[in-house]
C-alpha positions in Angstrom: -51.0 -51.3 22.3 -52.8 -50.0 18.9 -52.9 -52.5 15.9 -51.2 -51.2 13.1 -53.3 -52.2 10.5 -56.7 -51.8 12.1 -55.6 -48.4 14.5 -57.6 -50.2 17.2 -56.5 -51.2 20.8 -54.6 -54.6 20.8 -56.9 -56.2 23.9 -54.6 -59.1 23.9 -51.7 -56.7 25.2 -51.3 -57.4 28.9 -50.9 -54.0 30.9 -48.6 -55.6 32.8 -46.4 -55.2 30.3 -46.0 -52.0 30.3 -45.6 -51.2 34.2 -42.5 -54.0 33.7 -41.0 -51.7 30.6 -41.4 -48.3 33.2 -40.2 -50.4 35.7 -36.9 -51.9 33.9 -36.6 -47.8 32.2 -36.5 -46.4 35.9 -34.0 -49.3 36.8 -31.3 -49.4 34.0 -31.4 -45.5 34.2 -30.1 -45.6 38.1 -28.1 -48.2 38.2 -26.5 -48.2 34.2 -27.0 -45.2 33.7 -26.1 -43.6 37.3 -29.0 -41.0 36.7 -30.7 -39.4 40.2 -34.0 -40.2 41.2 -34.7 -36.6 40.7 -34.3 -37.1 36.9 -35.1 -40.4 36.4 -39.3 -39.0 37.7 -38.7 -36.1 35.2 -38.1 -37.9 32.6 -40.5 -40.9 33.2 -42.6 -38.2 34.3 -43.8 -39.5 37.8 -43.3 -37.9 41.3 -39.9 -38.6 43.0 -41.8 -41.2 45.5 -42.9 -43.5 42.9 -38.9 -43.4 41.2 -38.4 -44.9 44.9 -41.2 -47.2 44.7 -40.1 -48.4 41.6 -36.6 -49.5 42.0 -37.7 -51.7 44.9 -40.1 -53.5 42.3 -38.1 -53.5 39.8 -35.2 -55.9 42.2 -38.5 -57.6 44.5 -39.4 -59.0 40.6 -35.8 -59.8 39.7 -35.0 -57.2 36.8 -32.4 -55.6 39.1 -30.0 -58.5 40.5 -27.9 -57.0 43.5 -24.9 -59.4 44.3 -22.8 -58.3 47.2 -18.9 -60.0 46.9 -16.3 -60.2 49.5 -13.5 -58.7 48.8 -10.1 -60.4 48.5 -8.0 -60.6 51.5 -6.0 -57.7 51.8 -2.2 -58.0 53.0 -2.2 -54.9 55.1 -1.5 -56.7 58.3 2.0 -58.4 57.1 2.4 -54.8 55.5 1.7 -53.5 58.5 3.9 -55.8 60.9 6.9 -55.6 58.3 7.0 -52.0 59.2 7.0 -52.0 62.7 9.7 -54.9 62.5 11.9 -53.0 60.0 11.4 -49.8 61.6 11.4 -50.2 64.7 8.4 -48.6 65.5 6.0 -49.3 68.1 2.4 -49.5 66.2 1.9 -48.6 62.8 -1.8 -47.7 61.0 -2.3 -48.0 57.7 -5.2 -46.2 55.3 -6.2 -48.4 52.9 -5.1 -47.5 48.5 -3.7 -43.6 48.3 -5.0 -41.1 50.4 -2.5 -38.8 48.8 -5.0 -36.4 47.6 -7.4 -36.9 50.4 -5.5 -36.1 53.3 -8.2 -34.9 55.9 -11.0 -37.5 55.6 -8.6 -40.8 54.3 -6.0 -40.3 57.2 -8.7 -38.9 59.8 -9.7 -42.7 60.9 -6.4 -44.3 61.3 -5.1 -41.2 62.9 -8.2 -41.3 65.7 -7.5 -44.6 66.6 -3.8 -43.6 66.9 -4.2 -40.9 69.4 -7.2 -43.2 71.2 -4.6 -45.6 71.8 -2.2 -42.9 73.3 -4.9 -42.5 76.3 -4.3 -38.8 76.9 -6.0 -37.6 79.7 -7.3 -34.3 81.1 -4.3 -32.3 82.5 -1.8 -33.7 79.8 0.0 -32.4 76.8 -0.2 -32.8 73.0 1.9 -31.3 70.9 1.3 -30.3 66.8 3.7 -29.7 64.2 2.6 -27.2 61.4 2.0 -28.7 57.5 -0.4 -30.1 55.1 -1.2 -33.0 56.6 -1.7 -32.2 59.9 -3.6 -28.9 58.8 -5.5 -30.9 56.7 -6.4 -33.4 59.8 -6.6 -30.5 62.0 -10.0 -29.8 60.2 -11.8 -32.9 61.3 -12.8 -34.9 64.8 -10.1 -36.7 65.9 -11.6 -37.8 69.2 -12.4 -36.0 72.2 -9.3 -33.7 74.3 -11.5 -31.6 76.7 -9.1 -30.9 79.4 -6.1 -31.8 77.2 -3.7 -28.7 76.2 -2.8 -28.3 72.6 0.2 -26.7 71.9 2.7 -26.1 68.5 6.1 -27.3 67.7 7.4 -24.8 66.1 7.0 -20.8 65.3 5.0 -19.6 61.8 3.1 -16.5 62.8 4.2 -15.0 59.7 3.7 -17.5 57.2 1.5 -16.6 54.6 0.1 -20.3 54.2 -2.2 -21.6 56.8 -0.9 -25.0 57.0 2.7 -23.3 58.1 0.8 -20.9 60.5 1.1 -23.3 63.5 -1.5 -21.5 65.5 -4.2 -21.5 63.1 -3.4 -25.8 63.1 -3.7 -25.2 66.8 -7.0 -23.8 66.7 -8.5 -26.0 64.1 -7.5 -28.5 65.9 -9.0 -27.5 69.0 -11.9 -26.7 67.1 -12.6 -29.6 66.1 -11.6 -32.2 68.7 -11.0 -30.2 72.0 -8.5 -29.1 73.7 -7.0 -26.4 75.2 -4.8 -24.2 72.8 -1.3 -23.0 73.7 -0.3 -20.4 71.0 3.2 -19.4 70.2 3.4 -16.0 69.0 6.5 -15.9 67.2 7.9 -16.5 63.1 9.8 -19.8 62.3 12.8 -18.1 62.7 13.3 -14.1 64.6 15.9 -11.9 64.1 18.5 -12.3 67.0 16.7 -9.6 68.9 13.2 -11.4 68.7 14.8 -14.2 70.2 16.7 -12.9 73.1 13.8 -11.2 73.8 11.2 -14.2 73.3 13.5 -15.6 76.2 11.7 -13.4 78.8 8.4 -13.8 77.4 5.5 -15.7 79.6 3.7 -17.1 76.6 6.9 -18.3 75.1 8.2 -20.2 78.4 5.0 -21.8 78.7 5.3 -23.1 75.4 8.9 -24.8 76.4 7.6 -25.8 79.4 5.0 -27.5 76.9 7.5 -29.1 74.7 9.2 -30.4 77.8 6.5 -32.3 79.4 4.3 -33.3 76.6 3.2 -37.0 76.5 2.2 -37.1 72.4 3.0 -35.2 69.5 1.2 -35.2 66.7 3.6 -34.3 63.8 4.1 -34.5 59.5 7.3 -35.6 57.6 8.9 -33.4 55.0 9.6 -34.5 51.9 12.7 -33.6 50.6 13.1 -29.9 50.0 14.4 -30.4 46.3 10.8 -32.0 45.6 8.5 -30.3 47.6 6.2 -27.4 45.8 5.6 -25.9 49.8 7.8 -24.6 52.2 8.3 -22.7 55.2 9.2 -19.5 54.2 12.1 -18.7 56.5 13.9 -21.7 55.2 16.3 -21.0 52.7 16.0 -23.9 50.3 18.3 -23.0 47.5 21.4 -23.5 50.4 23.5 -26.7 49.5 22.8 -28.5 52.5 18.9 -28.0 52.6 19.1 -29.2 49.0 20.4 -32.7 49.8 18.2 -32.6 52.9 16.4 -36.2 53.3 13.2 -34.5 54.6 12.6 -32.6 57.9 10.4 -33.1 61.4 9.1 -30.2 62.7 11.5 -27.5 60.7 14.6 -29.9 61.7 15.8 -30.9 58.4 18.0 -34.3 58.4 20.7 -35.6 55.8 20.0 -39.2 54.8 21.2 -40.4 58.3 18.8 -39.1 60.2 21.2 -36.5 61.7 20.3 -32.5 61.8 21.8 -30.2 59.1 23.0 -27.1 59.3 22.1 -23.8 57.8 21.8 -20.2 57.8 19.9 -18.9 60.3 19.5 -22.2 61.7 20.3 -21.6 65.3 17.7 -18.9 65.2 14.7 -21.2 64.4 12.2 -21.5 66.9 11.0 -25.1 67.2 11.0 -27.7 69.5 14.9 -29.5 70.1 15.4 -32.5 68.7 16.0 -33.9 72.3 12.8 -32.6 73.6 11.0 -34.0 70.6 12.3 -37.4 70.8 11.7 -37.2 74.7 8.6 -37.3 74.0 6.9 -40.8 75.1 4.3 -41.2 72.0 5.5 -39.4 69.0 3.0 -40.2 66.0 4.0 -39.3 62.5 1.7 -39.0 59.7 2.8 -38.9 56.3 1.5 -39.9 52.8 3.2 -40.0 49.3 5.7 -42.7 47.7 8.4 -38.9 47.2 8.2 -39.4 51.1 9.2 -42.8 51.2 12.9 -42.4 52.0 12.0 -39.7 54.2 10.0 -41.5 56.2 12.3 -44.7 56.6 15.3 -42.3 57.5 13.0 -40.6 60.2 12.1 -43.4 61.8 15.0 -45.1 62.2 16.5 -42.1 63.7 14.2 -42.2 66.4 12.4 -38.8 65.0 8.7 -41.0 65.6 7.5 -44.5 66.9 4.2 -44.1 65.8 3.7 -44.2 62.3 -0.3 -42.9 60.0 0.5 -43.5 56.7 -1.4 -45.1 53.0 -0.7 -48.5 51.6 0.5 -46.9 48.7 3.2 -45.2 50.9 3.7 -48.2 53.0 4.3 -50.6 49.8 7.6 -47.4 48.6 8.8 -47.6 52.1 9.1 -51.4 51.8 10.7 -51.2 48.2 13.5 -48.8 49.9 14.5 -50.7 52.4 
């Protein structure tokens, strides 16, 4: 340090001193600041090594103090059990705040441990509905189905959304996690010539045959049509009776007791029965979003799922409805 008055080196100053300053500079910069390594040794002019070096002084001498706190107990198990009680449901798996805008990666873990826990083997069947979510969940590892065939619930080849195309969800899927994929080569809903003549098709019967002896399916639940921004296209949502639709499983829209509505075109939809689908022994439903909320609660008590992937956000609205 200079002497002001004399312009000659202060030798009292202690050059400690100053390596503390650069070290406290380097520290409040990363962790007040949130500045990169990268630019903290451009500014302090110093190699990106020594920004590392530094930070470890800087808490080894105490001017960084780390504290690590436990976090308060969450309620997610009683959440949790509250809906398998008032649901009737067999397991449900909770993601933890609102994964509403993070479908893929926030529902991917309690979704994995969901279809662990269905112990599908090589040889067996897995069906998967079309939609955001599962489109969105399609796209990441959801365990390991080598052997396992993968097949859709319902018909889309023409829709101009991916997440309503259901063999592109096939394929990600399978892309990701395994699998063998089943594709079903046909729109949501044929004229009645496509469909008397999807009858005699091979790749079509194979996909009933599919629904039929499937052990899990892997499916979304629809909001209700009124409030939802996307939508098959072959579903004619301005019709009275889709409009006071509750919400929909696999293109089978629902009034607000559970029960299947009717609408044109209706009988010409190709999707898995309701029947088959609720046939199926493991049927895991994954759904975020409070809108959902009565959706979901009507769904399940209609027997549409017993498995239910959802957020604690969602969780807490289906409580508050019931």
């Amino acid at each position: 340090m200079t002497d002001q008055t004399t312009g000659r080196a202060d030798e009292t100053a202690d050059p400690r001193d100053s390596e503390l300053e650069r070290l406290y500079q380097a520290a409040q910069l990363y962790y007040e600041q949130g500045a990169t390594q990268a630019e903290i040794a451009k500014q302090l002019q110093v190699s990106r090594p020594s920004i590392s070096r530094m930070l470890s002084d800087a808490r080894s001498l105490g001017i960084v103090d780390i504290r690590v706190r436990r976090p308060a107990p969450s309620d997610m198990g009683r959440l949790r059990q509250q809906l398998v009680n008032e649901l009737g449901l067999e397991a449900v798996y909770l993601a933890p705040g609102d994964q509403s805008g993070r479908l893929g990666p926030g529902l991917a873990p309690p979704t994995k441990q969901a279809l662990e826990n269905a112990n599908l083997r090589a040889g067996d069947t897995m069906l998967i509905a079309s939609g955001e979510t599962t489109y969105a969940l399609a796209q990441h590892r959801l365990g390991d189905f080598s052997g396992v065939v993968i097949a859709p619930t319902v018909g889309g080849q023409a829709e101009p959304d991916p997440w309503h195309q259901t063999n592109e969800v096939v394929r990600a899927f399978t892309a990701s996690s395994g699998g063998y994929p089943h594709y079903l080569f046909a729109p949501s809903m044929p004229s009645e010539a496509l469909l008397d003549a999807l009858q005699d098709d091979p790749g079509y019967r194979r996909i009933v045959d599919d629904w039929n002896r499937a052990q899990v399916a892997l499916v979304g639940v629809g909001a209700p049509p009124r409030t939802r921004k996307s939508i098959a296209r072959s579903v004619p949502r301005g019709h009275p009776n889709v409009m006071k639709a509750a919400g929909d499983v696999c293109l089978a829209f629902f009034d607000g007791a559970g029960h299947e509505i009717n609408f044109p075109g209706n009988e010409r939809m190709v999707r898995i029965p309701g029947s088959s689908l609720q046939s199926v022994p493991t049927r895991i439903a994954v759904a975020v979003g409070t809108e959902k909320a009565i959706s979901v609660l009507t769904a399940a008590r209609s027997g549409w799922f017993n498995v239910l992937v959802t957020d604690e956000e969602t969780a807490r609205a289906i409580t508050r409805a019931l």
